[in-house]
N, C-alpha and C positions, 0 to 999 in steps of 0.2 A: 541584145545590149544589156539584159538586165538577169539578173539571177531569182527575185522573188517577185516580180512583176512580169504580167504580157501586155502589151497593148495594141489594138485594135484599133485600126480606123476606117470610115465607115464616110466616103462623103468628107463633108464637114466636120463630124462629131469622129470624136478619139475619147474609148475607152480604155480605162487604165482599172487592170484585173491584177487584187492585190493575188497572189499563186501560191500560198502555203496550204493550201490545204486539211494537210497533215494535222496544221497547228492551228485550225480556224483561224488562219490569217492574223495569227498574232506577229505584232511587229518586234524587232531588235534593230541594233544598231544598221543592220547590212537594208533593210524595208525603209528605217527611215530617210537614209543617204539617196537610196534609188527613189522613192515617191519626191523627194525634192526636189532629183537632179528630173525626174519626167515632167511637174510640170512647171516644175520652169524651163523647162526645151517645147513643152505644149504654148505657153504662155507670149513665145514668141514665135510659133510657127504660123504664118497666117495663112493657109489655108484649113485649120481646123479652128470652128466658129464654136462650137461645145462641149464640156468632157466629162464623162461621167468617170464616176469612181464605183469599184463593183468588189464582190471577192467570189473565189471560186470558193466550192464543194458549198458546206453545209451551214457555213455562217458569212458574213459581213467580215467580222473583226473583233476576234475575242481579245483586243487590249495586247497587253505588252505579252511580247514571250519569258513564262515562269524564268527559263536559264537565263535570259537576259537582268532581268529584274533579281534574281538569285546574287550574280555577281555583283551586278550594282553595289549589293549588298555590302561587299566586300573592301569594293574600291573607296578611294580616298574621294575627300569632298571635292578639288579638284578635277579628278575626274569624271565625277556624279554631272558636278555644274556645268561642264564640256556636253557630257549626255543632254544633260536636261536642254542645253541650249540647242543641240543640233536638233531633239525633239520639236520646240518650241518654233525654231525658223521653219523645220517643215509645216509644218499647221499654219503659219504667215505665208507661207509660198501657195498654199493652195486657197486660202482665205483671201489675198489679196493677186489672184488672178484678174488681167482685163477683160477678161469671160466668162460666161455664164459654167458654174461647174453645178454637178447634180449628185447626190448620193443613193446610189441604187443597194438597196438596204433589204438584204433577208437575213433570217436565224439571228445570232447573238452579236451585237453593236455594244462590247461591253468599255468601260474605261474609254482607253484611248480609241476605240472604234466608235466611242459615240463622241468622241472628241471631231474625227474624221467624218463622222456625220454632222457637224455643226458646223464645221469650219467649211463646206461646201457650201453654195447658195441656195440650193431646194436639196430635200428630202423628200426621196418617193419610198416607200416602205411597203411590205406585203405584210400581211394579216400574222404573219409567225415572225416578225420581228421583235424582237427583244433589246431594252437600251438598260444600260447603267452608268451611275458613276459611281464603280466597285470599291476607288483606291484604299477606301477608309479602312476594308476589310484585311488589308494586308499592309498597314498601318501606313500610310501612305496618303497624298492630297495630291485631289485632280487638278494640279497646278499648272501646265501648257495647257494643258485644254478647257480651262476655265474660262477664258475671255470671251470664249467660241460656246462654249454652252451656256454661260448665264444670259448670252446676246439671244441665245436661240429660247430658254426656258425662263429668263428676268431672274431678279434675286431671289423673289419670296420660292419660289419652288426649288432654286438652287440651295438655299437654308435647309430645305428638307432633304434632296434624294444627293448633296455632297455629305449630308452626315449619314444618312439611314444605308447608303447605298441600293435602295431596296429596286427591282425589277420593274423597268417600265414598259411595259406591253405596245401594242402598236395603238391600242386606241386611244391607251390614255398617251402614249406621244403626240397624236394627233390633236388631242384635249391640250397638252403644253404649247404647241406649236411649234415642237421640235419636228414632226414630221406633215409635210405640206399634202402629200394625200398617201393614204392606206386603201389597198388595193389587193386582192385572191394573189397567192403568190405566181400562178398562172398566168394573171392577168398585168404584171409589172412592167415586163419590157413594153406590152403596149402602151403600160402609160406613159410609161419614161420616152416612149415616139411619142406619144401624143403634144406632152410639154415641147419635147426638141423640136418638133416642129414649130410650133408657137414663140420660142425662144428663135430660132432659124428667120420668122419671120421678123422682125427687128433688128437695126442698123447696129454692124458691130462697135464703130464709136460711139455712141447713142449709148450701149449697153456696158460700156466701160465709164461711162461718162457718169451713167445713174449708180452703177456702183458705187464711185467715187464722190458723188453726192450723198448717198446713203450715207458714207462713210463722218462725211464733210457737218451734219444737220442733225446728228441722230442725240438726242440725249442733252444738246443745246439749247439754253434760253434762245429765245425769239429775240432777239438782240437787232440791231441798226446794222451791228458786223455780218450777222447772219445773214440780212436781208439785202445786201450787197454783194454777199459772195451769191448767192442763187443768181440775183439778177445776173454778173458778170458771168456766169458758167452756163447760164440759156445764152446770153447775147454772144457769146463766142461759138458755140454749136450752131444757132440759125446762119451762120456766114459760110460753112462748112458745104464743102461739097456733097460730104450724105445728105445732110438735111436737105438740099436744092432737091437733089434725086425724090428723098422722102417725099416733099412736098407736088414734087413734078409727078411722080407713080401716082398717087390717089386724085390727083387730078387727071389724069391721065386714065381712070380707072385700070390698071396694070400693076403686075409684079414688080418691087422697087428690085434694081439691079443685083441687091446682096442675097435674094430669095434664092436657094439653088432649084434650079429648073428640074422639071420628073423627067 
């Protein structure tokens, strides 16, 4: 189905392998149409409950493809703005999934691959990871991938590395709290099982629901509105058939029905 992606599914969990290789998985026009169009086709398939995003050969996502970003150059601002917008809804289609997505993160996460790293919900990284935000360097601002990375690194650090552009290493991503665990790069896939298990074991409305919470609370005064909308968003989930289940499994001391069974 796709020309610069494969995807993989495994169970529950669907990995989606950006495939340029060649080009360390730098994106153009043709990567961001297909990362959109997959997952939002993941997004509504419901038997896949997790999805990681990966790249082959030797990096993550070294950012935009040079010829693409070349022509750019070229083109009119109309259709610069067209670019930049289909850019920007893919980053929203994966950012605002009803599932848990993951970014499995080796070698160079530069630009727009450490955008692709933000805009996921965890970050598992190996020890030779490498993050930027390059754009400055070829005169340019990491402007779709901004919302996504100043959410994952807050402003004050964003003030630094959207001007300096300078290389962030895997521990000090770990130190920003761009990447949620660093790991031997040997040692990744297992962790990335380890969370998907953990993640597997939680209610998939439940975990659409906290996203959408997050979403809903985050950066908000503690306001009377705020404090109504939580109430109203628990008291509508307790009456839900997951929850019953939820509730019935740990009393029940057993697996809640959404566990997939070995």
């Amino acid at each position: 189905m796709y020309e610069t992606l494969v995807i993989e599914t495994r169970g529950p969990v669907a990995t989606v392998w950006l495939n340029r290789p060649e080009v360390h998985n730098a994106f153009n026009a043709k990567v961001i149409e297909e990362l959109t169009a997959a997952f939002a086709r993941l997004d509504v398939d419901t038997q896949v409950r997790v999805v990681v995003l990966a790249g082959r050969g030797k990096s993550f996502s070294a950012g935009a493809d040079l010829n693409w970003m070349k022509a750019a150059g070229a083109a009119s601002f109309e259709e610069n703005l067209e670019d930049a917008r289909r850019l920007a809804r893919m980053l929203w289609q994966i950012a605002h999934m009803g599932k848990p997505t993951i970014a499995r993160v080796h070698g160079a996460a530069l630009g727009g691959g450490m955008g692709l790293a933000s805009a996921c919900d965890l970050c598992i990284a190996s020890q030779r990871a490498v993050f930027a935000t390059s754009e400055v360097r070829f005169g340019i601002i990491p402007s779709a991938i901004s919302p996504y990375v100043i959410r994952a690194i807050g402003v004050r650090q964003a003030k630094r590395y959207f001007q300096s552009a300078e290389r962030i290493d895997a521990a000090r991503a770990f130190a920003l709290g761009l990447a949620h665990e660093v790991v031997e790069e040997e040692a990744l896939d297992a962790k990335i099982e380890e969370v998907v298990q953990a993640l597997l074991a939680g209610g998939p409305k439940a975990q659409a629901a906290a996203k959408a919470l997050i979403d809903a609370v985050a950066d908000r005064p503690l306001s009377e509105a705020v404090l109504e909308d939580t109430a109203q968003r628990i008291a509508r989930l307790r009456a839900t058939d997951e929850a019953r289940e939820g509730l019935s499994a740990f009393l029940e001391k057993r697996p809640a029905a959404w566990v997939p069974r070995p």
